[in-house]
Kinemage of the C-alpha trace (Angstrom):
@kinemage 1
@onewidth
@group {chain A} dominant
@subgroup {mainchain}
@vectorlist {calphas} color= white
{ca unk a 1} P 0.000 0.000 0.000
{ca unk a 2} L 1.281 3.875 -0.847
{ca unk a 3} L 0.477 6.438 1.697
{ca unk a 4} L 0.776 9.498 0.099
{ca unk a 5} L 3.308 11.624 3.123
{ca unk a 6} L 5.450 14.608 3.047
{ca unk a 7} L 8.198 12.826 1.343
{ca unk a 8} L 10.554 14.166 4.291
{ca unk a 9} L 8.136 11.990 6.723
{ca unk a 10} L 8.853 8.098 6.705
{ca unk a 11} L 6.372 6.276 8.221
{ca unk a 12} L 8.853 5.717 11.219
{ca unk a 13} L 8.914 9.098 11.970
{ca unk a 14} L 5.504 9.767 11.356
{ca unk a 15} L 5.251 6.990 14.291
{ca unk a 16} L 7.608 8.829 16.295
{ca unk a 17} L 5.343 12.341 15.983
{ca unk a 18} L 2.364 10.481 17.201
{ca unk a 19} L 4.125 9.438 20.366
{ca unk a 20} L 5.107 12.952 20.938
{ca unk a 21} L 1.469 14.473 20.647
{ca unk a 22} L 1.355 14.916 17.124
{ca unk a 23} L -1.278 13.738 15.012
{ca unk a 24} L -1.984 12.048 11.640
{ca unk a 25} L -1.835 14.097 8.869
{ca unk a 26} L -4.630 15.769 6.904
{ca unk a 27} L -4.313 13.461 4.033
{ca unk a 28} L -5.027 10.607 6.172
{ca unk a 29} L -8.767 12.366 6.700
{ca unk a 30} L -9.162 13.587 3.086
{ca unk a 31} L -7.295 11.140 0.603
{ca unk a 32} L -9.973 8.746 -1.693
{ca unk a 33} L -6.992 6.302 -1.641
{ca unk a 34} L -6.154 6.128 1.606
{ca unk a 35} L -9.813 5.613 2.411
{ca unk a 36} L -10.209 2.740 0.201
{ca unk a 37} L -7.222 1.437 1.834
{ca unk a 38} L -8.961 1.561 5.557
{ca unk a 39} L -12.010 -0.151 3.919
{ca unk a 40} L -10.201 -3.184 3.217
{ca unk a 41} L -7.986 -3.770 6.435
{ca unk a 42} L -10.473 -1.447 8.904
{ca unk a 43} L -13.732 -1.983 7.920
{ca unk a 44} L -13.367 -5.189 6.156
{ca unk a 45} L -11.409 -7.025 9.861
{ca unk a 46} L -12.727 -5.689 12.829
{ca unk a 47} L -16.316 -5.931 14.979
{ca unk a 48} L -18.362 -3.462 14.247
{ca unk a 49} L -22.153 -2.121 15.565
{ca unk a 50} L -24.475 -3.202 13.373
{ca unk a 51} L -27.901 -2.891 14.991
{ca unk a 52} L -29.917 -4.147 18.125
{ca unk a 53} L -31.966 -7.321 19.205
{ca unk a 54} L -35.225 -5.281 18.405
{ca unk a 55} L -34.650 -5.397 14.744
{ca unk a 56} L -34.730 -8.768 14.602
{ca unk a 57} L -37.065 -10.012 17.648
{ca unk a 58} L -39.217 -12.188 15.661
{ca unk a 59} L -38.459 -15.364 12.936
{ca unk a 60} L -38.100 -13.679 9.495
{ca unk a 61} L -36.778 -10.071 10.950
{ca unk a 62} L -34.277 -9.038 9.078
{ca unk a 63} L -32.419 -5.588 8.635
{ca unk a 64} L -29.276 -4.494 6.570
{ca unk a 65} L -25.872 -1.945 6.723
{ca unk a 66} L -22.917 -2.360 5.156
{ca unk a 67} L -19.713 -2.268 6.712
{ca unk a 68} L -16.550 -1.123 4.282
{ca unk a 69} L -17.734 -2.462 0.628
{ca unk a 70} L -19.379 -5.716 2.331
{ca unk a 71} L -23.489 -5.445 2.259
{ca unk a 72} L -24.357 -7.575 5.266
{ca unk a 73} L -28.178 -8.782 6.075
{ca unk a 74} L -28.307 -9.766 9.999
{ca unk a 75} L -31.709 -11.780 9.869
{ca unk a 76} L -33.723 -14.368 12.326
{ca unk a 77} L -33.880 -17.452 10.618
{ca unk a 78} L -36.291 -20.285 11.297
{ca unk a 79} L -35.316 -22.315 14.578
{ca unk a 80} L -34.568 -18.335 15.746
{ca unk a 81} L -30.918 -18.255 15.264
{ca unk a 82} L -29.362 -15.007 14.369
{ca unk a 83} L -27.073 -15.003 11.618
{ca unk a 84} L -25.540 -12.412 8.951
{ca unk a 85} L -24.472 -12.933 5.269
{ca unk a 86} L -22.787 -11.232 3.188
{ca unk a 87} L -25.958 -9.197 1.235
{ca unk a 88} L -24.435 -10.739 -1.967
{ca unk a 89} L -26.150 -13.296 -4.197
{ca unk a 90} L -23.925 -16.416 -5.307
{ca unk a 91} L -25.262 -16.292 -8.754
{ca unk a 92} L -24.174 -13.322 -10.523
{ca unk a 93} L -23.142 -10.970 -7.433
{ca unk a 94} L -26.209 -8.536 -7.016
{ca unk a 95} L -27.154 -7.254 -4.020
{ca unk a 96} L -29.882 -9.679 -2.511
{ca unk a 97} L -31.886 -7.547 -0.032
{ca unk a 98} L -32.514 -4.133 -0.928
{ca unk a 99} L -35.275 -2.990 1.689
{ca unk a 100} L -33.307 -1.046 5.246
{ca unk a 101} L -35.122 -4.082 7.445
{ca unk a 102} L -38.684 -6.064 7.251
{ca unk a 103} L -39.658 -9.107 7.784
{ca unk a 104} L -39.275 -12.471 5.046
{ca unk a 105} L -39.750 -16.507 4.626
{ca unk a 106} L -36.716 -16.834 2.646
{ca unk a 107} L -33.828 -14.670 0.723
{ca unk a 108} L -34.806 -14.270 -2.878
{ca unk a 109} L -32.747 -12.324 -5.362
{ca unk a 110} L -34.564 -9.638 -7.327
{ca unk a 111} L -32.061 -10.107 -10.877
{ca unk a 112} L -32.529 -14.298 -11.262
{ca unk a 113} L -34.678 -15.554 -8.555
{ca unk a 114} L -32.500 -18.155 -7.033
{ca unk a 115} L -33.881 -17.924 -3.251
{ca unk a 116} L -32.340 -19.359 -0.145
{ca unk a 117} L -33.247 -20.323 3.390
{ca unk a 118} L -33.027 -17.869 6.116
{ca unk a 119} L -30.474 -20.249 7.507
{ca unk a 120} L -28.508 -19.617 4.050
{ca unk a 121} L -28.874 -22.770 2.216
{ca unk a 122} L -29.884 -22.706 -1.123
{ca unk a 123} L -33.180 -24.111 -2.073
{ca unk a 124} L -34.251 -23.353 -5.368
{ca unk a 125} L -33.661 -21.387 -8.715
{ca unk a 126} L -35.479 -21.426 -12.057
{ca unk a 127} L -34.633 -24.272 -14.218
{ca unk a 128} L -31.958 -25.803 -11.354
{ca unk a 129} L -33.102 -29.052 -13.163
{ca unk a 130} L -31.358 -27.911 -16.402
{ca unk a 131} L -27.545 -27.497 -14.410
{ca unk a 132} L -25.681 -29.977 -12.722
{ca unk a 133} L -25.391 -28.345 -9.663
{ca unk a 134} L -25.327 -29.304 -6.341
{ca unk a 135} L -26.997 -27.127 -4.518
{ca unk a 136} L -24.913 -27.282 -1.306
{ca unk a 137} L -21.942 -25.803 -3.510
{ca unk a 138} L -23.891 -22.408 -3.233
{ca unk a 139} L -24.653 -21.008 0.505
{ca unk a 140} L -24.955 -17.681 1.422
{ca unk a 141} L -21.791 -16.450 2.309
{ca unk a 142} L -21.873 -16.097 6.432
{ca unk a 143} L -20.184 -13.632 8.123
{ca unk a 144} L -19.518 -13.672 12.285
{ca unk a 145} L -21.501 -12.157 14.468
{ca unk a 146} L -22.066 -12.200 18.446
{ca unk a 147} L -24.306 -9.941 21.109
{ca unk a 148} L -23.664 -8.102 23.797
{ca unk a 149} L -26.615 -6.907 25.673
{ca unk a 150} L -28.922 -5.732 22.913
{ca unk a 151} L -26.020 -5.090 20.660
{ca unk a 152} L -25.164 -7.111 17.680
{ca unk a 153} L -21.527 -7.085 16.086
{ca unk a 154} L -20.411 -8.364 13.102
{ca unk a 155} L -16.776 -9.167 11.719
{ca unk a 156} L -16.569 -9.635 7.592
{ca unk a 157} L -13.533 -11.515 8.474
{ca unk a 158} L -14.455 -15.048 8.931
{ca unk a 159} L -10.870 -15.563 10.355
{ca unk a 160} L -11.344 -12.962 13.202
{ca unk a 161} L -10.693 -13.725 16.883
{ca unk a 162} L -14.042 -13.469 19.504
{ca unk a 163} L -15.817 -9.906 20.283
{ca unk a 164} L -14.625 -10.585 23.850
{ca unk a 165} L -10.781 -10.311 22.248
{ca unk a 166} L -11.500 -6.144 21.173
{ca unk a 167} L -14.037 -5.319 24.556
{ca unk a 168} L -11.605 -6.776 26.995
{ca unk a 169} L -12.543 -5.562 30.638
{ca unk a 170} L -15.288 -2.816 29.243
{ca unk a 171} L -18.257 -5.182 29.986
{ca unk a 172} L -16.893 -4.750 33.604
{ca unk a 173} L -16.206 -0.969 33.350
{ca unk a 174} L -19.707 -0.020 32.374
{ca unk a 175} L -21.140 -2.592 35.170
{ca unk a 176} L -19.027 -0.702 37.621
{ca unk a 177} L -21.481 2.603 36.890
{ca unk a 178} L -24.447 0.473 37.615
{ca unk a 179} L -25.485 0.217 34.464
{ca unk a 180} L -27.640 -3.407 33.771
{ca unk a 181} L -27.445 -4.071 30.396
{ca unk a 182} L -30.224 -6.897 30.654
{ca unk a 183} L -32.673 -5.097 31.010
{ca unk a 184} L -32.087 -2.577 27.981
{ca unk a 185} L -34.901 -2.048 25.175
{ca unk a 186} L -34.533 -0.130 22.049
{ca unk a 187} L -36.260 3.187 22.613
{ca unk a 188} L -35.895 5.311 19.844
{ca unk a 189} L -33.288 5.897 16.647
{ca unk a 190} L -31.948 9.254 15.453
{ca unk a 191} L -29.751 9.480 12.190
{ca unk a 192} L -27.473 12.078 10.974
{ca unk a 193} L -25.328 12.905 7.899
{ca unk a 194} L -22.236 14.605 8.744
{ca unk a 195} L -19.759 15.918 6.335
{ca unk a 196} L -16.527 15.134 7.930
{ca unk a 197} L -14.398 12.316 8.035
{ca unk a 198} L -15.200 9.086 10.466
{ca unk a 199} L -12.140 9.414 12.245
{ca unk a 200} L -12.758 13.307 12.722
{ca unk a 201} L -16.331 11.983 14.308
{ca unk a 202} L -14.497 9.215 16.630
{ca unk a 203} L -11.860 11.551 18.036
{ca unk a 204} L -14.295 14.284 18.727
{ca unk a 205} L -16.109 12.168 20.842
{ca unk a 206} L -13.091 10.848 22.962
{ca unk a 207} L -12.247 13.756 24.531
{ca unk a 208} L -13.797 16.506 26.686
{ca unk a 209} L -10.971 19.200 25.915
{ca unk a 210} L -13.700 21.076 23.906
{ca unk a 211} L -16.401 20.014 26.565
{ca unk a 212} L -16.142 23.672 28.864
{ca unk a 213} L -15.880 25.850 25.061
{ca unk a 214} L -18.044 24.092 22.831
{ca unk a 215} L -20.607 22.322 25.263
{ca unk a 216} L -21.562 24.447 27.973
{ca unk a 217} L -24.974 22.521 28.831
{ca unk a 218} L -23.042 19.087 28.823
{ca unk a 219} L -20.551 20.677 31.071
{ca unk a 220} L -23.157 22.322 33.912
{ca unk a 221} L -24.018 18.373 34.213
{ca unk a 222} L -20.826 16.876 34.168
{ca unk a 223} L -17.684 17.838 36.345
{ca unk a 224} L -15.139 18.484 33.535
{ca unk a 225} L -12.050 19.790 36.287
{ca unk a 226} L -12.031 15.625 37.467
{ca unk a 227} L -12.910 13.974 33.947
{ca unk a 228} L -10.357 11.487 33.143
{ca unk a 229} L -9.602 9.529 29.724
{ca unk a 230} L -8.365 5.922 30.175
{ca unk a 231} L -6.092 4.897 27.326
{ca unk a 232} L -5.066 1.615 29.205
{ca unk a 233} L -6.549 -0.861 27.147
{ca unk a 234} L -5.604 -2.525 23.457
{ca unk a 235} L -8.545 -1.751 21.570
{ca unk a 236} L -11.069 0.964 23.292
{ca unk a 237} L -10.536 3.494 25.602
{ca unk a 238} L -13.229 5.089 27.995
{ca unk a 239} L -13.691 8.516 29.303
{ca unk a 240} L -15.699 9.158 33.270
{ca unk a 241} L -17.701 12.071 34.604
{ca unk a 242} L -18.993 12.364 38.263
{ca unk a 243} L -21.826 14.881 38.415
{ca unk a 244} L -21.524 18.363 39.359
{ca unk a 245} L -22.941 19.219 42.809
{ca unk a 246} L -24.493 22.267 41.131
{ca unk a 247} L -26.429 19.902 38.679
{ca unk a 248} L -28.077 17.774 41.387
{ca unk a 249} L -31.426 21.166 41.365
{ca unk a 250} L -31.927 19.484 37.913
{ca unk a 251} L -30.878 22.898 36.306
{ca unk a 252} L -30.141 20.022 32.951
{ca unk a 253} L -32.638 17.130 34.269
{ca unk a 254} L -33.354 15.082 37.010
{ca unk a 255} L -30.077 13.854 38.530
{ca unk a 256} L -31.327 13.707 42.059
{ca unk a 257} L -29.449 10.918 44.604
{ca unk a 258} L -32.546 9.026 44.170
{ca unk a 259} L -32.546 7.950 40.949
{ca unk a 260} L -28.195 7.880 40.258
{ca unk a 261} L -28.692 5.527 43.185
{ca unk a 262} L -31.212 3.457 41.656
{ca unk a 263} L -29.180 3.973 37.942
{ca unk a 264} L -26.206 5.056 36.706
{ca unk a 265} L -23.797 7.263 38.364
{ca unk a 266} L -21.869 8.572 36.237
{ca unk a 267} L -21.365 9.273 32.675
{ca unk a 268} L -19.210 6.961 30.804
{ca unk a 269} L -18.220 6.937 27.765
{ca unk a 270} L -16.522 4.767 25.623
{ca unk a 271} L -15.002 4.245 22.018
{ca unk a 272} L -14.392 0.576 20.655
{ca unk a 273} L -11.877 0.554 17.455
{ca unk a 274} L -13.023 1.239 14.940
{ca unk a 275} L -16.631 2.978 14.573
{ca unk a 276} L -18.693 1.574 17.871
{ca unk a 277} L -18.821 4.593 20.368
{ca unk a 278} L -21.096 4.002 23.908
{ca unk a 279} L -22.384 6.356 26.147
{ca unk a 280} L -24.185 6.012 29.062
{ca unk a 281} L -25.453 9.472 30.690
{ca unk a 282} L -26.042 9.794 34.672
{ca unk a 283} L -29.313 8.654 35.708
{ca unk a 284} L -31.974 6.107 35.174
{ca unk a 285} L -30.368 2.769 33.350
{ca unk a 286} L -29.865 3.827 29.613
{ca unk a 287} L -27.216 2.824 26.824
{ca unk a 288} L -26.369 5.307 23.713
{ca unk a 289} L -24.750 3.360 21.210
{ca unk a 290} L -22.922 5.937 18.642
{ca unk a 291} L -22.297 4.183 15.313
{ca unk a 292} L -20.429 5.022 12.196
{ca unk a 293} L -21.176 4.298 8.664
{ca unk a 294} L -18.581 5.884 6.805
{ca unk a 295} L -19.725 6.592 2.913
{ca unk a 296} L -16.484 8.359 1.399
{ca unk a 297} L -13.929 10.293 3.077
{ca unk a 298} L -15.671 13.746 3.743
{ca unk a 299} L -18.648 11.753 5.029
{ca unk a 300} L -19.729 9.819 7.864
{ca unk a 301} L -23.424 8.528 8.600
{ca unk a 302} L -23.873 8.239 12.621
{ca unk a 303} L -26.659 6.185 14.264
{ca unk a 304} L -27.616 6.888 17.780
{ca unk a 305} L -29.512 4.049 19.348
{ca unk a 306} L -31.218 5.243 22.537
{ca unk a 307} L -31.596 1.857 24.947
{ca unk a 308} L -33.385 2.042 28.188
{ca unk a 309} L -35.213 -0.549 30.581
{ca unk a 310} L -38.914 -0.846 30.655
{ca unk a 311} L -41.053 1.492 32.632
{ca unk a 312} L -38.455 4.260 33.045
{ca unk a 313} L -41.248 6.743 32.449
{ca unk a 314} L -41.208 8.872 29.042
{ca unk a 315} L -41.127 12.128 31.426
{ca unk a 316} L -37.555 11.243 32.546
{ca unk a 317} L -36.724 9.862 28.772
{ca unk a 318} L -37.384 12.943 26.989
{ca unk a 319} L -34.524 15.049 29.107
{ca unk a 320} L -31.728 12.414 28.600
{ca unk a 321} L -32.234 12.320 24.574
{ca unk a 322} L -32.565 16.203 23.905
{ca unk a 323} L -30.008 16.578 25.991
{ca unk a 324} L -27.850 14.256 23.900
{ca unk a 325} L -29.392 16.051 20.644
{ca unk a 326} L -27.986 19.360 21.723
{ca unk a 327} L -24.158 18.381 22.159
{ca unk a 328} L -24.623 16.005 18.984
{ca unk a 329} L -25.808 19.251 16.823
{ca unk a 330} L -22.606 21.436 18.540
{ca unk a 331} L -20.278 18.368 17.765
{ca unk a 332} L -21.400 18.079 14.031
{ca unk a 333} L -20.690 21.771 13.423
{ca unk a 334} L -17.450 21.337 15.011
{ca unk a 335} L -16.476 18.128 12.770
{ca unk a 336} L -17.159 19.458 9.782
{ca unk a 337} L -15.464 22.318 10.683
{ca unk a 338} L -12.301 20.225 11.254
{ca unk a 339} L -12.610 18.658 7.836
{ca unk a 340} L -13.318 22.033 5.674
{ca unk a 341} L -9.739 22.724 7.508
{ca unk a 342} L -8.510 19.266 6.643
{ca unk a 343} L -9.179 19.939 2.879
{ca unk a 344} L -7.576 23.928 2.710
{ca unk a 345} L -4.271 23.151 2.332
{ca unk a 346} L -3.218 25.059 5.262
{ca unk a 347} L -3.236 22.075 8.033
{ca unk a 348} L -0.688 19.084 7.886
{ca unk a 349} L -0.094 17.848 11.504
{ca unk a 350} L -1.609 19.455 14.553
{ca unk a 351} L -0.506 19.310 18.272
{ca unk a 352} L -2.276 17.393 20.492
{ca unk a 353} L -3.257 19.066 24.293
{ca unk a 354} L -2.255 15.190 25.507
{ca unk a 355} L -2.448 15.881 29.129
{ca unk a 356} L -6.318 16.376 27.669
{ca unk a 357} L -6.860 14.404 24.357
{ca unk a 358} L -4.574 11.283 24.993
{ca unk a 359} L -7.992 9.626 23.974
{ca unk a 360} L -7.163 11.147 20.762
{ca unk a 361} L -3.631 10.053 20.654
{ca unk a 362} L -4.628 6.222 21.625
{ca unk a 363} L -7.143 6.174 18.885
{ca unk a 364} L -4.799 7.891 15.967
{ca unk a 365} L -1.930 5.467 17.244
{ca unk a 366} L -4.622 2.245 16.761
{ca unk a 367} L -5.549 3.499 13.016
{ca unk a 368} L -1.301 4.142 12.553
{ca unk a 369} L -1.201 0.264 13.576
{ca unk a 370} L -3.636 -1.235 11.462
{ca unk a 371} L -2.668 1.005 8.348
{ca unk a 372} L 0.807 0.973 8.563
């Protein structure tokens, strides 16, 4: 692979710069080749977010993303298995399910009509009794996936390691806030198009540097003087926020002891390499899964999945996700901000505040590993 690099920067000492606070250069956010680079050994080998248990509650649910240049369908089949395939028909290569999610009896292309089970076997095509085919030959193409809580992952790479291998000790971690992830339900979806770079997205959320400037209402909740980034662990890194005194009148919503008590604690938030971003916010149990869905190098789709147990009353729900809309609508301006720089001509390598955005630094060093 050619990374295109000041041709005074080896890659060594580009690797060097990065340990002393520097970080990647601009080309690395605005370069078409470099981004069909990270499609193949980012997107195309690592667990990624794909959607949630409630998608696919019932036999025949079935809903679809695509992660790099893979399509993948994540559907229920009939004994109520989850699996994904690669969205990719064995015949002549078109995509197979076109619909966002639904519900089906079987997997039927739209270009031929061969049509398999929801457990991908093949079971019939017009004239199969003019080939000499065996049918067996021609499966759907299955691709790894595994849950955690009402997440579901999947890998393209049919070679990769466990989910367990990239979380590590974060299952723990998020415990530790009080957070019960059993109990989760899928409350609501909100869906943005930003135009700025994934990686741009991902390292503006791991780190509160900007929190006190750019997010005033997120800091009167959260004490920004004791936040701390963690930058411990291989492949995610997580960020903590006790609650300021000051917020406990509800001045941004209900944080009384009561309910942290009876919830979560703190806020927590957490990146996983490379696009899977969770947050939980102080109060009653609730998960925000952040996910990217990166569509060319100047732009990033973002899911937020809102998750919170049964019962919590819509009164206390409502708070918690404007809340969250707010900073998201001050973070996209700043993104895309960052990228319109990115693509001037007048940034190359900027200076990291590391005492503040190691987060930063242990992502950028992660993508430096896998590219490089």
């Amino acid at each position: 692979m050619v990374i295109k690099t000041d041709e005074r920067r080896s890659m060594a000492e580009l690797e060097r710069s990065l340990d002393r606070g520097y970080t990647l250069p601009a080309e690395w956010y605005t370069s078409a080749e470099f981004y069909e680079q990270e499609k193949k050994r980012i997107f195309g080998r690592f667990w990624q977010y794909a959607g949630h248990l409630g998608q696919v509650a019932k036999v025949g649910d079935f809903f679809t993303c695509t992660l790099g240049d893979v399509p993948v369908v994540v559907v229920r089949d009939q004994e109520g298995e989850l699996r994904a395939f690669a969205n990719v028909c064995r015949h002549r290569g078109s995509t197979l399910v076109l619909e966002d999610h639904g519900s089906r009896k079987t997997i039927q292309c739209h270009y031929h009509g061969w049509t398999w089970n929801l457990d991908g076997t093949l079971r019939t095509a017009p004239r199969w009794n003019e080939s000499d085919y065996d049918k067996d030959d021609f499966p759907l193409h299955a691709l790894k996936l595994e849950t955690w809580g009402p997440m579901i992952f999947v890998n393209p790479d049919r070679s990769a390691g466990p989910l367990s291998t990239i979380l590590g000790e974060l299952p723990q971690i998020l415990a530790g806030t009080g957070l019960q992830m059993d109990p989760l339900r899928h409350y609501e979806r909100r869906t943005y198009d930003i135009a700025a770079n994934w990686k741009i997205v991902a390292e503006n959320f791991n780190e509160c540097y900007h929190c006190p400037v750019a997010h005033p209402t997120f800091s009167d909740l959260i004490d920004i003087d004791t936040y701390k980034v963690v930058t411990e662990y291989e492949w995610f890194s997580t960020q903590h926020g006790a609650v300021r005194e000051e917020a406990r009148d509800g001045r941004v919503y209900d944080v009384s002891d009561d309910i942290l008590k009876a919830g979560v604690k703190e806020g927590c938030f957490s990146l996983i390499f490379p696009t899977t971003m969770l947050a939980t916010n102080p109060g009653p149990h609730n998960l925000l899964v952040l996910s990217m869905f990166p569509v060319d190098a100047h732009r990033t789709i973002e899911h937020f999945d809102f998750f919170f147990t049964e019962g919590v009353a819509d009164a206390e729900v409502r708070p918690i996700i404007e809340f969250v809309e707010q900073v998201q609508q001050e973070d996209i301006i700043l993104c895309e901000s960052v990228q319109r720089g990115m693509r001037s001509g007048f940034f190359d390598q900027g200076r990291l505040m590391v005492s503040r955005e190691n987060g930063i630094q242990h992502f950028q060093k992660l993508v430096y590993r896998v590219m490089a």
